[in-house]
Each structure stands twice: as C-alpha cells, then as structure tokens.
C-alpha positions in Angstrom: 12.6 -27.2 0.6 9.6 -27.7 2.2 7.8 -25.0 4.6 10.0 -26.3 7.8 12.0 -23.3 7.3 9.3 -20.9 7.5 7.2 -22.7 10.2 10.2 -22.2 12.8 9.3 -19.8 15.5 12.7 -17.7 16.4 12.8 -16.0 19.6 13.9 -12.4 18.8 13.5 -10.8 22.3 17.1 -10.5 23.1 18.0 -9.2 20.5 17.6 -5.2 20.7 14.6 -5.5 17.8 12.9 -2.1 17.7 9.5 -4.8 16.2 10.0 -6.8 19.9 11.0 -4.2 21.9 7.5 -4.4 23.6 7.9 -7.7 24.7 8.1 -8.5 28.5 6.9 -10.6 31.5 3.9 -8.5 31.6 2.6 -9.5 28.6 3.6 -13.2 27.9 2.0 -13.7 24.9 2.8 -10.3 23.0 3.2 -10.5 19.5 4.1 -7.9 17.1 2.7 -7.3 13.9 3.8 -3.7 13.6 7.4 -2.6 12.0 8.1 -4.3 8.5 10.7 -6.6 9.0 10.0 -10.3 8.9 10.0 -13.1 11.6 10.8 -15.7 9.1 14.4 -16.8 8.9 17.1 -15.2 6.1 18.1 -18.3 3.4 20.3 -20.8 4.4 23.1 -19.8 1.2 23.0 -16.5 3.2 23.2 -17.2 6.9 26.3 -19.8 6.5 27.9 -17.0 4.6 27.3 -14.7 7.6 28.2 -17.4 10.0 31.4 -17.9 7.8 32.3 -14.1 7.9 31.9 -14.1 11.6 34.1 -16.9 12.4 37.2 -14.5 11.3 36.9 -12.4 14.4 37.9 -9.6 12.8 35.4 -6.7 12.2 37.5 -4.2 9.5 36.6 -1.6 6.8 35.7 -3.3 3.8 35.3 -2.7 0.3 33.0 -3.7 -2.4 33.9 -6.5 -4.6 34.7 -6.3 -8.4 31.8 -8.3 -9.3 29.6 -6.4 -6.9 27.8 -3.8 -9.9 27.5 -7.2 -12.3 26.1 -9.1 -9.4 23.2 -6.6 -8.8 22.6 -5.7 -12.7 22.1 -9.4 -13.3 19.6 -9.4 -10.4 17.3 -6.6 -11.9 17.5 -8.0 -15.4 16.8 -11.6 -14.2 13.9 -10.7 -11.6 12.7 -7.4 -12.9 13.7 -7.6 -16.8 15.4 -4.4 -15.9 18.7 -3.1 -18.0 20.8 -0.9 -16.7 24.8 -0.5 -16.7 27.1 -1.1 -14.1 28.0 2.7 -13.6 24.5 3.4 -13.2 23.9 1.7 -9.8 25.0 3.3 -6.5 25.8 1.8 -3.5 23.8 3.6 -0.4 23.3 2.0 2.9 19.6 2.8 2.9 17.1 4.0 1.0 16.3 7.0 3.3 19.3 7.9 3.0 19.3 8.4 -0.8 15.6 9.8 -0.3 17.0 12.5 1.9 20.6 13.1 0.1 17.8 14.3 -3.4 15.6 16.6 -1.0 18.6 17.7 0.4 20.9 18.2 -2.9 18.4 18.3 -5.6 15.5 20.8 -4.2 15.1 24.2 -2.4 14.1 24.8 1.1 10.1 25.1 1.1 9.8 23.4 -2.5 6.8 21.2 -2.9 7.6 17.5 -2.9 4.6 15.1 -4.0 3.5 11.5 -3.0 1.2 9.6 -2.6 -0.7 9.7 0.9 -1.7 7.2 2.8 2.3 7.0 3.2 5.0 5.5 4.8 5.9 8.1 7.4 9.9 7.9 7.2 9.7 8.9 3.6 7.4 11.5 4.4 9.1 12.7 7.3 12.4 13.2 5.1 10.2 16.2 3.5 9.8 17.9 6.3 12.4 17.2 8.7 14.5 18.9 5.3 12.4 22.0 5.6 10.4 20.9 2.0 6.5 20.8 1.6 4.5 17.8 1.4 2.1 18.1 -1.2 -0.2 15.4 -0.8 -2.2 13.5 -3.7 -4.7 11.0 -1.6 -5.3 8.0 -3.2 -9.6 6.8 -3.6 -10.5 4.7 -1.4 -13.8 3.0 -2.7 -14.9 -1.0 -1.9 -11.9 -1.7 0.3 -9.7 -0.4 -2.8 -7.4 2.1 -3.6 -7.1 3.8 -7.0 -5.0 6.8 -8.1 -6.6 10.2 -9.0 -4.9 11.5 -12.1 -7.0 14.4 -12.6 -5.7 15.4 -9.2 -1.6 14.2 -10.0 -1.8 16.5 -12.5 -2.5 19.2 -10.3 0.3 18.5 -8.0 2.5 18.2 -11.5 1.8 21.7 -12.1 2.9 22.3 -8.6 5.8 20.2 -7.4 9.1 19.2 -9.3 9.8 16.3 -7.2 7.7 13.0 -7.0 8.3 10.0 -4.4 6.4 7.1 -5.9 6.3 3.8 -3.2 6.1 0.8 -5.8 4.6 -2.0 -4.3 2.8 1.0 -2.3 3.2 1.0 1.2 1.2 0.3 3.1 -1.6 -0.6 0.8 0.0 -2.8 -1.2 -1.0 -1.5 -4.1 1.2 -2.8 -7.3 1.0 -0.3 -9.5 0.1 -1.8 -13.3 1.8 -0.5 -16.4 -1.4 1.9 -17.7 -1.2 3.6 -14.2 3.0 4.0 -14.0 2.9 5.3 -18.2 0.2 7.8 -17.1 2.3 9.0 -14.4 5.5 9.0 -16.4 3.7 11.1 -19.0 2.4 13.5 -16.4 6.1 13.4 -15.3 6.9 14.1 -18.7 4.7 16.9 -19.3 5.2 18.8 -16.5 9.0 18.5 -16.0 9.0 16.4 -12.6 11.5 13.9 -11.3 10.8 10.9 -9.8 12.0 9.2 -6.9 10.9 5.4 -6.6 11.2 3.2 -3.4 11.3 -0.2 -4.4 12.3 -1.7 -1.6 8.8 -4.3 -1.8 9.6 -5.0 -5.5 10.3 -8.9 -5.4 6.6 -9.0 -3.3 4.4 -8.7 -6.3 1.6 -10.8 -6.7 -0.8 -9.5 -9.4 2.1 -10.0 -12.1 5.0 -11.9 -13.5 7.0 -9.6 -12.1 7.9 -6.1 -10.8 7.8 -3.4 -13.0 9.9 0.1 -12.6 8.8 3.1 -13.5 11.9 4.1 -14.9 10.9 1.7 -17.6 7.6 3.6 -18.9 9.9 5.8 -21.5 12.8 7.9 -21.4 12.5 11.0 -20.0 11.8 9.4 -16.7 14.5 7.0 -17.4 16.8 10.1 -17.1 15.0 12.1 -14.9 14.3 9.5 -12.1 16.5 7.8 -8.5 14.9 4.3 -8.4 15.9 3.0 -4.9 16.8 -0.5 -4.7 17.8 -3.2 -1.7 17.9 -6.4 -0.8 16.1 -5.4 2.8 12.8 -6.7 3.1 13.4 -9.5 0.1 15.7 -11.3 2.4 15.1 -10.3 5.9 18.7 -8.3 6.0 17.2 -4.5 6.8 19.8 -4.0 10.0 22.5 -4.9 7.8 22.2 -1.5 5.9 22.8 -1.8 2.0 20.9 -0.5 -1.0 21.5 0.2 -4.5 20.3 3.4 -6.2 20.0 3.4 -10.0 20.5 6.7 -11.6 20.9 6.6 -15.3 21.6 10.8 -15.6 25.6 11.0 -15.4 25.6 14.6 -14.2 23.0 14.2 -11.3 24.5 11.0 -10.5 27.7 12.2 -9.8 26.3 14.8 -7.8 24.7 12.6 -5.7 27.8 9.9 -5.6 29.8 13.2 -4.4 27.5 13.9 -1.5 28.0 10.3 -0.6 31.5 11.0 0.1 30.8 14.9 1.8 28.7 12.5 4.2 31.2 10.2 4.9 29.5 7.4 3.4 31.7 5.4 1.5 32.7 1.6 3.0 29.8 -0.7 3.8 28.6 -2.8 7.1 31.1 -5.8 7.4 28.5 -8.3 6.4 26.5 -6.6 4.1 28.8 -7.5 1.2 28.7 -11.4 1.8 25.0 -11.0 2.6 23.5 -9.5 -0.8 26.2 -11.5 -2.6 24.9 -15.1 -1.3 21.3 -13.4 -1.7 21.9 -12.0 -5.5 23.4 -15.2 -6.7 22.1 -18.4 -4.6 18.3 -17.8 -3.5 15.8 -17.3 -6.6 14.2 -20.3 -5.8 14.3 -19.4 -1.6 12.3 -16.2 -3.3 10.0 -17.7 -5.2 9.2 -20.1 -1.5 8.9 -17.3 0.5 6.2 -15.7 -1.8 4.5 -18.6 -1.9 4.2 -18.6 2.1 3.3 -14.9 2.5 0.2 -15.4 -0.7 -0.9 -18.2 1.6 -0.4 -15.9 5.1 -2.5 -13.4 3.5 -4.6 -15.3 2.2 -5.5 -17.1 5.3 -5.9 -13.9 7.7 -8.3 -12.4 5.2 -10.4 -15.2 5.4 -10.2 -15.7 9.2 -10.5 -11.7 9.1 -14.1 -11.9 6.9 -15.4 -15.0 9.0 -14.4 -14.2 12.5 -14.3 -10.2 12.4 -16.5 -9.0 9.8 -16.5 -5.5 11.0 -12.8 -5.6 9.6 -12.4 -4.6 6.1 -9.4 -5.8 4.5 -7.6 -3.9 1.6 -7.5 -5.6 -1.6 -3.5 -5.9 -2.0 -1.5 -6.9 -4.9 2.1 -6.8 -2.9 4.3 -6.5 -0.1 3.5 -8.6 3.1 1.6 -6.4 5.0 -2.1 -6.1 5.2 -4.1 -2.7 5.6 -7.0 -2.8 7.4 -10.3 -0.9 8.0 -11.4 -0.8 11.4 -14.5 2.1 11.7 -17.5 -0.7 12.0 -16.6 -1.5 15.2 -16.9 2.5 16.1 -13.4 2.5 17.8 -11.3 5.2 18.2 -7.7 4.0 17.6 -6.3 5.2 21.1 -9.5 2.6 22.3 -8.5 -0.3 19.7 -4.7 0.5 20.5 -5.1 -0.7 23.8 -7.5 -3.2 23.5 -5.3 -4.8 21.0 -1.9 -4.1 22.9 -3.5 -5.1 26.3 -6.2 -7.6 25.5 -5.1 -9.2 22.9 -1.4 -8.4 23.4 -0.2 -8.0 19.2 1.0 -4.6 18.5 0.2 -3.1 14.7 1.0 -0.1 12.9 -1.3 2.4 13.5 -3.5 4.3 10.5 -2.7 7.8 11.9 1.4 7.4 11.3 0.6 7.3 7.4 -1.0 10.0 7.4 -4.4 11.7 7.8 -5.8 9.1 5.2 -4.9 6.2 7.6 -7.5 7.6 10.2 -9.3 4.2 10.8 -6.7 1.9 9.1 -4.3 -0.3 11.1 -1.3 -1.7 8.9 -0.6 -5.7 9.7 2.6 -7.6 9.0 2.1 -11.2 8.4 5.2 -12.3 7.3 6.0 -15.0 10.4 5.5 -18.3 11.1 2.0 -19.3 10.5 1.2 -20.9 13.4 2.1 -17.2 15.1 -0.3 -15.9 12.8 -2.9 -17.8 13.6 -2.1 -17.4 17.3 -1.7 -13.9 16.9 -5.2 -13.5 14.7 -7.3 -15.7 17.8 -6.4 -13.2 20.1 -7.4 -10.3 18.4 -10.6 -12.0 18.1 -10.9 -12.7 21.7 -10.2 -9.3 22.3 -13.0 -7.7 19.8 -15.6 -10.2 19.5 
C-alpha cells in the first residue's frame, strides 16, 4: 500500500468529534491539532469489518469471543515480545477507567499517588477527582530534552505506594529505555510501590525495535503492577471504547475484575469486538505503514519548525505522534499565542498549562493527518507568528 491511504483528507465536522468541534463558518480554514486522536483513516481489514457488522441492523449486547484472550496475548508477544497468560488480561472499556477503578479500590482517601509531571491531565485528574494526592516528580528539562530524576523518584518512593508511569510518555514522547524502566522497577522494588503503566502509545516507538513494558524489568513489578493496554490510538478506534489490562497478581486481579461487575461493566460496545479482532490479526503491516508516515510527519514539521520559526523549540521525542513544543522566545503568554493561533492562524493545540505547571510555555501538537493538512496547518502558524 502505498501512502494514498494516508494522504486522504476526511471531513470529520459532522460527526460530533470533541478534536473538530471548533470548526465553523467563521473560521473556514480551522484545523485542529489538539486532542490525540488521529485524522488518518482506521485499516481497510478493519473498516469492512465494521461496515460488515453494521449491515445487520441490529445493535444487541454482545459478548467476547473464545479466541478473544489468545487473540490479544499473541499481539503483545508478537509486537511487544511480551508473555503473559490468557487469565491475566482484562477486558476494560478504557484505560481511565482501570486507572480510576486502582485509585478507587486499591488506595486510601488522601494517599499520595506519584507520576511523572508534565502529565496527561485525565490521568492526573483521576487522582484528585478520587480525593488522592498528586505527588509530583518533574521530569529535567535541559537542550529541548527531558530526563528523569532518580535521586528525586526515590523520594516520592519513600512517600507514595502508588506509581502511574505513561510509557511512550505523554506528551513528551519520551520512550523510556530499559536502564531507566530497571532503575524504576528497583526503586519500585525497594520501596514497596505498585505501578500502574498506560501504554496506550506503545506500538508508536521509534528509538527501538520495539516497546518495552515495565512489567518486564523483574518480578516483583511483574506482580505488583496494572499495565494498561488498547488498541485506541494504534488504530484510530478510541470512541469505540475497549482496553485490555494485564494483571499478573491473581488476588488483586480479581479484586479489580469484581469491581468491574459492582460497576456494571461487563459486555462491550457492539463493534469493538470485530474492530480489535480485524486489528489484532490482519494489520501488522498497516502498523508498521502508519509509523512510517508519522516518523516522516514529524520529521518534516520539525524541520519546517527550525527553518521557518526558530523561536520554536521542538522536544526531542522518541514516540507517540505528538510533538511538544517550547514557545517562550517569542515572549508570548499562552492566553496571547492561544488566540493568535486559534484566530490568526485558525489550528487549535493543546495547551502547556493542562499538563501541568511544567507545561507553562509548552504547547502539545498532533501531527498524525494527512500531510498535506500538516503542511497547510504549519504555513498558517507561520503567517500568524512570523
């Protein structure tokens, strides 16, 4: 397949998408850039499936298959080298869910929770909208890079039982190598903290043959660890609601698979069965395309970014398909570049400020579209700046 597929620009602005929902007469050449979803078209072994599903008419409960927990093991041991049995893998609709459902079930009102800040704010906000503590561990930011402080994990080790590692990191993109995920599994180790691990990026990982999970660094974290999984951003499928959580410790999992059912959540969305299926077991090579495009998409905005608007620093990023920016040479605030961008320019980003205190001068850029919207979209932020 050639990049056809990819180069199609889809109209999306009837469509209720909370990335679009911007869009209007007023601004006719509005492009978003902002939520992480993509604007690049699901695979084809996918999308027939769908279509085929919706030809029945008939919307019902359904269940999942008897191949479903093969279908998904195979996946992680084929893309991530990752072994784990069927009875270890949970079906969630989403990974916030499952994020929230620990907080909730696992850890006491007020109790420290750690991460890594700049973060993405819906897994932060499932800290604190479930009464816990945020106990922040900034990452160093030095030459448009950001490294981990260990000295300073540590100290948060000593403080927080919980851990809620983003791997690729979002929104840096960060990929984390295996040094820095075995020093945090020994810290882990050490100290007596479980890990939560949203790996919802993992098959965007450009710095290495493939992802690695941290649940892989040794075994107490192997026991002691929730490593969220889903076919979401991979394949462009994040409204059709499935993940799969991978808990190897039999008593906590059943704990959490009981919880499932207290919360009523039990049968999945009518076409997210068919969806991952078709994804799992037809599209490696539509993967290994797509990764392909988004290098070259980031690849190219960098370089328009460092010849057109050298005053914008871009983040040296090793995953996901988002770009995080540094924006304080042009000595904006970012309710003044906010509207330039939205009004001028008309292309809408996530903002520094909604990761976090750290993001104070960031903006967060999707680029997985249609090139020739990127390159539209990256001329009119220069008209508007320059």
């Amino acid at each position: 397949m050639d990049n056809l597929t990819f180069d199609t620009i889809i109209d999306r602005s009837a469509t209720f998408s909370a990335k679009w929902q911007n869009q209007s007469v007023e601004y006719p050449d509005f492009i978003s850039m902002s939520v992480a979803d993509m604007d690049l078209s699901a695979p084809k072994e996918l999308v027939e499936q769908l279509e085929l599903f919706n030809r029945i008419g008939i919307y019902g409960y359904t269940l999942l298959p008897a191949n479903y927990f093969d279908v998904v093991r195979q996946y992680l041991e084929r893309h991530y080298h990752y072994v784990v049995s069927n009875d270890e893998i949970v079906f969630c609709p989403r990974i916030i869910q499952a994020v929230s459902i620990y907080i909730r079930e696992f850890t006491q009102v007020g109790e420290k929770v750690c991460l890594f800040t700049p973060s993405y704010s819906p897994i932060a906000n499932t800290v604190i909208l479930n009464d816990r503590q945020i106990l922040r561990c900034p990452l160093i930011y030095k030459d448009n890079q950001y490294a981990i402080d260990f000295s300073l994990l540590e100290t948060c080790f000593k403080q927080a039982k919980t851990f809620i590692l983003i791997s690729p990191h979002n929104p840096t993109g960060r990929v984390w190598t295996t040094e820095e995920l075995q020093k945090i599994a020994q810290l882990a180790e050490k100290y007596g903290v479980f890990i939560i691990s949203d790996d919802v990026h993992a098959d965007f990982t450009f710095s290495a043959p493939s992802h690695q999970m941290i649940a892989a660094m040794n075994d107490y974290v192997k026991e002691h660890s929730m490593i969220c999984t889903s076919p979401a951003k991979t394949f462009n499928i994040p409204g059709l609601e499935i993940s799969n959580i991978l808990i190897s410790n039999e008593k906590m999992r059943e704990k959490f698979y009981r919880t499932l059912l207290q919360l009523g959540i039990h049968n999945p969305n009518y076409f997210a069965v068919p969806a991952i299926m078709a994804a799992y077991q037809h599209c490696d090579i539509w993967i290994e395309q797509l990764k392909n495009y988004i290098a070259e998409n980031k690849q190219q905005a960098k370089a328009f970014f460092a010849t057109e608007i050298p005053q914008l620093d871009v983040t040296t990023s090793e995953g996901t398909y988002l770009l995080w920016i540094n924006y304080r040479k042009l000595a904006l605030t970012e309710k003044q570049l906010k509207e330039r961008l939205r009004n001028v320019a008309q292309v809408e980003m996530a903002w520094g400020t909604d990761f976090g205190i750290e993001g104070t001068g960031f903006f967060r850029m999707n680029v997985a579209m249609p090139r020739s919207l990127l390159q539209k979209a990256l001329i009119q932020v220069k008209n508007a700046l320059m």
